[in-house]
C-alpha positions as CSV (number, residue, x, y, z in Angstrom):
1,X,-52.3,58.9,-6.3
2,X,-51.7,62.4,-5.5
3,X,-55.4,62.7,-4.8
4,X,-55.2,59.5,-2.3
5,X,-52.2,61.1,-0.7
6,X,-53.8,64.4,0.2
7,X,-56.9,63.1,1.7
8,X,-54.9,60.9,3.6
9,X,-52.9,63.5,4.9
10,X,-56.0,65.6,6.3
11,X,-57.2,62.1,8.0
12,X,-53.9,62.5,9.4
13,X,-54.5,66.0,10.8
14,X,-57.9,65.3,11.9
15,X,-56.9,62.3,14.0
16,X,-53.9,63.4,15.3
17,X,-56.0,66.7,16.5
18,X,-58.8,64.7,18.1
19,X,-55.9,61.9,20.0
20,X,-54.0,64.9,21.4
21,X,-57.3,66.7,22.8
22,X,-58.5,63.5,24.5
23,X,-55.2,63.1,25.7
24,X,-54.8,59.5,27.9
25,X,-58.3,58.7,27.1
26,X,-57.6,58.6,23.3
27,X,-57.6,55.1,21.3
28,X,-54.5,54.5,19.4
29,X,-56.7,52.6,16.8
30,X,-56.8,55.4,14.3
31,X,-53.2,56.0,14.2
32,X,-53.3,52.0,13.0
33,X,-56.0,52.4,10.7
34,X,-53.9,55.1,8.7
35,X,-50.7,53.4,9.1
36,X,-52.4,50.7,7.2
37,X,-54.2,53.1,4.5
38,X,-50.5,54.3,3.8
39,X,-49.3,51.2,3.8
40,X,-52.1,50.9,0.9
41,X,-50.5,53.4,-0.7
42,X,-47.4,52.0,-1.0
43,X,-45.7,54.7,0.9
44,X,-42.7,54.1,3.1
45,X,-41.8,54.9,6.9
46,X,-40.4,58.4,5.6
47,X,-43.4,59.1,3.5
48,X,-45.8,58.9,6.5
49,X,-42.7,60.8,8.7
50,X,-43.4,64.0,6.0
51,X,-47.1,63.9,6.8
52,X,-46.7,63.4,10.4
53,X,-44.0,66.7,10.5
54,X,-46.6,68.7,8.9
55,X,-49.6,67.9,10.6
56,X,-47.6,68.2,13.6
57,X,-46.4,72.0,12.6
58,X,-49.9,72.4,11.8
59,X,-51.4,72.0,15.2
60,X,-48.3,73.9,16.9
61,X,-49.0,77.2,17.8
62,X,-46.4,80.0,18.8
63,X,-48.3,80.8,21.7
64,X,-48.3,77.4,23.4
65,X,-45.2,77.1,26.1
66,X,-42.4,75.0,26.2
67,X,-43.6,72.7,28.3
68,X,-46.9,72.4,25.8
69,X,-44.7,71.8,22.7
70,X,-42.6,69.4,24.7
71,X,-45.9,67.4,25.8
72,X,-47.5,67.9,22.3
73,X,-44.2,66.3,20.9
74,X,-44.2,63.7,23.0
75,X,-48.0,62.3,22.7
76,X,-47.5,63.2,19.1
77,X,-44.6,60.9,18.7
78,X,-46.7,58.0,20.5
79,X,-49.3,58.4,17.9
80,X,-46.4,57.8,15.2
81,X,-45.3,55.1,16.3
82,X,-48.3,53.4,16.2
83,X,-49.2,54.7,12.9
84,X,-45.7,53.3,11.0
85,X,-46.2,50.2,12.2
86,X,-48.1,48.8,10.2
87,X,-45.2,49.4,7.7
88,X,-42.4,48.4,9.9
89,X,-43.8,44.9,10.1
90,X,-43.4,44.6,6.8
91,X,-39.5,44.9,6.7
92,X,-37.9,42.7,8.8
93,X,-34.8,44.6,9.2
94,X,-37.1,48.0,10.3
95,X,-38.4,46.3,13.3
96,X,-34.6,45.8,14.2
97,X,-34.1,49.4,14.5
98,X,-36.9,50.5,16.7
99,X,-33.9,53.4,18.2
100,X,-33.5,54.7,14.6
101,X,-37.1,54.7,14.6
102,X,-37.5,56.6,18.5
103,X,-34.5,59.1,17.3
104,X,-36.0,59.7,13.8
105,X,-39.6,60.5,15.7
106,X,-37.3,63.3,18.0
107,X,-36.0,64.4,15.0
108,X,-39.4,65.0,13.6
109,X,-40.2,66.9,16.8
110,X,-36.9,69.3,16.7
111,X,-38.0,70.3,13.0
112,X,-41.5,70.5,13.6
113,X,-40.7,72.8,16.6
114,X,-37.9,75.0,14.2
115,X,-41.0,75.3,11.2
116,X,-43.7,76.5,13.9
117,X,-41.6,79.1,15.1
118,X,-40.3,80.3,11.9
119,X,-43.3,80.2,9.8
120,X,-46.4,80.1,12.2
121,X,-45.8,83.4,13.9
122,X,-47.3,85.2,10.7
123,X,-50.8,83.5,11.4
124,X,-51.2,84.3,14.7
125,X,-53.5,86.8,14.4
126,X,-55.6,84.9,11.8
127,X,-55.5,81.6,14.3
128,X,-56.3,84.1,17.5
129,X,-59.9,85.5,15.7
130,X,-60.7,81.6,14.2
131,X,-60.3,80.5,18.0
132,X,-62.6,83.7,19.4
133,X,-65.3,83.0,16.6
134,X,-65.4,79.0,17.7
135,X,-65.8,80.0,21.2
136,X,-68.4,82.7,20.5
137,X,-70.5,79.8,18.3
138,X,-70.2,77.1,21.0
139,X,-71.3,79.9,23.6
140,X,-74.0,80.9,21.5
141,X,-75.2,77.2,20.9
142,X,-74.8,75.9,24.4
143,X,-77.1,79.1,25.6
144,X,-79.4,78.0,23.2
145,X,-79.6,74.5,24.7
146,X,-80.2,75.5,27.4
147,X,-82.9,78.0,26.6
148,X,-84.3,75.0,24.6
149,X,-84.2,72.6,27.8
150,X,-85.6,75.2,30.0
151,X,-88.7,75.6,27.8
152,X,-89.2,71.6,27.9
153,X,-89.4,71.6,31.6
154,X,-91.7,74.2,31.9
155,X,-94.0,72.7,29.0
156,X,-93.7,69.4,31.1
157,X,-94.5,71.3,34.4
158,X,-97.3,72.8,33.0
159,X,-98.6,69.2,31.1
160,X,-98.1,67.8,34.8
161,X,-100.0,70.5,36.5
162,X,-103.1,70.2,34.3
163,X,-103.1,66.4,34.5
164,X,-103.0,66.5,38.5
165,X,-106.2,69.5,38.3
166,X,-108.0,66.7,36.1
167,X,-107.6,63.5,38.4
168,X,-108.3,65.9,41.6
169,X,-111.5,67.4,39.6
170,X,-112.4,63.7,38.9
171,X,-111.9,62.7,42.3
172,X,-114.4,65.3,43.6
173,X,-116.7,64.8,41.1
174,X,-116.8,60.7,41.9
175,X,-116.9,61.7,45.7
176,X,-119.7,64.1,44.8
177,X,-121.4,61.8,43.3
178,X,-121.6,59.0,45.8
179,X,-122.6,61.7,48.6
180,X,-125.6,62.1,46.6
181,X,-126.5,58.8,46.4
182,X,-125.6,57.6,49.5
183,X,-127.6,60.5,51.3
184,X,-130.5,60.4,48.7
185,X,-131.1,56.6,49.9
186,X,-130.7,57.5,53.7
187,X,-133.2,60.8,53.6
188,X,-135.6,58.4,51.4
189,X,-135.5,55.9,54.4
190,X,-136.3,58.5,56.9
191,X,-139.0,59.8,54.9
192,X,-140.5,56.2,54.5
193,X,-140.4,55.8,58.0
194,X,-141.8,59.2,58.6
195,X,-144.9,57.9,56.6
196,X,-145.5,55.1,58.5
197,X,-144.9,56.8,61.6
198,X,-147.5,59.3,60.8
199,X,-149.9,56.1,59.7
200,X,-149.0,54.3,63.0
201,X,-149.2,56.9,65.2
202,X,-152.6,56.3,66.4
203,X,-152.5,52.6,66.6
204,X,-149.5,51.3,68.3
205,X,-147.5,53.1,70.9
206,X,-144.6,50.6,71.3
207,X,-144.5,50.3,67.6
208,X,-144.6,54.1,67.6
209,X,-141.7,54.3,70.0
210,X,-139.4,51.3,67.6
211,X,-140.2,53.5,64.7
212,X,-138.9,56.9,66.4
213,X,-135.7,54.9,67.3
214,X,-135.0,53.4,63.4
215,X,-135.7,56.9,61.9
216,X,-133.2,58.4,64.7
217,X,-130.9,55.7,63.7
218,X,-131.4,56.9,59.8
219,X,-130.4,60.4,60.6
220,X,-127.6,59.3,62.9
221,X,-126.2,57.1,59.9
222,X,-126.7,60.3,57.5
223,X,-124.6,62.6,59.9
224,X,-121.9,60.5,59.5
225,X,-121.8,59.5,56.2
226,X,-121.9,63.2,55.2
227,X,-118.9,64.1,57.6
228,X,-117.3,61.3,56.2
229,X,-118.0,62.8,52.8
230,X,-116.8,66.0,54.0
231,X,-113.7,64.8,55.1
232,X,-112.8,63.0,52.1
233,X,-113.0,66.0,50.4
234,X,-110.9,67.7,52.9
235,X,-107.9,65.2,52.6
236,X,-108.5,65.6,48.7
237,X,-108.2,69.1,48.6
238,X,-105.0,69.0,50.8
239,X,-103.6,67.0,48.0
C-alpha cells in the first residue's frame, strides 16, 4: 500500500506540473484518471487533499510573485476538484457540500502558500542552478537540431543539383544525337544528288538545272535544321 501510495503521489506531481504549464489548453482528464486510481486505493477526499498540498508546495517557488501564487492556486484548485471527484460521487452526502469542498481547496492554498515560504526558501539556490542547467541542455539540443536540419538541406540541395546536371547532360546528349542523324541523312542526300549531277551533267540541261534546285533545297533544309538544333541547345543551356 504504501508503495501504491507513493507512486501515485509523483503521478500527482507530474500531472499537476504538466496541467499548470499548458495552462487553458490543459485536459482535465488526468486529474480524473488519478481521482479514480485513489479512489482504488481506498483513500478518502482528505487523503488525496494531503497529496495535492504537497505537490502543490512542491511546484511553488519563493521567487514567483503574488499574483503567480495566486493564479497557481487557483488553476491548482481546478485541477482538485476534478481529481476528488471521483470520490465525492461516491458519498451522497459529499456532493451536498460542494462549499466545504471550494473552502477546504482555499484552505489547501493558504497552507500550501505558509509551507513554500517557510521551508522552500532554503532550496533556492539548488532550484536556481537545476533551472540554468535545463535551459543550457534544451539550448544545446535545439542548436543541435538545427545544425542537424541545416546539413539535410544542404545534402538535399546538393542531391537536387546533381540530378538537374544529369537530365540537362542527357538532354544534350539526345539533342546531340538527333543533330547527327538528321544532318548525316541531309549531307548524304546532297552528296547523292551531287553524283548524279556530275553523271547528268553532260546529257540533260533541264534535268541539270531540277537537280541544282533539289540539292539547293537539301542544303537549305540542313541550314535550318542545324539552327534549329542550335537553338534547342541554347534554350537548354538557359535552363
Amino acid at each position: 500500500m504504501e508503495t501504491k501510495l507513493t507512486r501515485l503521489s509523483r503521478e500527482y506531481v507530474t500531472a499537476l506540473r504538466k496541467h499548470l504549464k499548458l495552462g487553458r489548453r490543459a485536459s482535465l482528464q488526468p486529474a480524473r484518471g488519478l481521482g479514480r486510481k485513489a479512489m482504488d486505493l481506498g483513500l478518502e477526499t482528505l487523503d488525496l487533499a494531503r497529496i495535492h498540498e504537497i505537490a502543490l508546495a512542491r511546484l511553488l517557488l519563493p521567487s514567483h510573485s503574488s499574483s503567480t501564487k495566486n493564479g497557481t492556486i487557483k488553476r491548482a484548485g481546478i485541477f482538485f476538484v476534478e481529481a476528488v471527484t471521483p470520490i465525492e460521487t461516491t458519498h451522497r452526502a459529499a456532493r451536498e457540500t460542494s462549499g466545504d469542498l471550494s473552502r477546504l481547496t482555499k484552505t489547501l492554498g493558504r497552507r500550501t502558500v505558509e509551507l513554500a515560504a517557510s521551508g522552500r526558501h532554503l532550496k533556492r539556490g539548488i532550484v536556481q542552478r537545476k533551472a540554468a542547467e535545463e535551459a543550457l541542455k534544451k539550448s544545446k539540443k535545439h542548436r543541435t537540431n538545427l545544425l542537424k536540419q541545416s546539413r539535410l538541406v544542404q545534402e538535399h540541395l546538393r542531391e537536387l543539383t546533381h540530378q538537374n546536371l544529369l537530365a540537362q547532360e542527357d538532354t544534350r546528349k539526345k539533342i546531340s544525337r538527333e543533330l547527327h542523324d538528321e544532318i548525316a541523312q541531309t549531307l548524304l542526300g546532297i552528296n547523292v544528288r551531287l553524283l548524279a549531277l556530275k553523271q547528268e551533267g553532260t546529257v540533260d540541261s533541264k534535268g541539270l538545272k531540277k537537280e541544282i534546285a533539289n540539292t539547293q533545297r537539301l542544303v537549305e533544309k540542313s541550314k535550318k535544321t542545324l539552327g534549329r538544333f542550335v537553338d534547342e541547345l541554347g534554350k537548354e543551356h538557359d535552363t
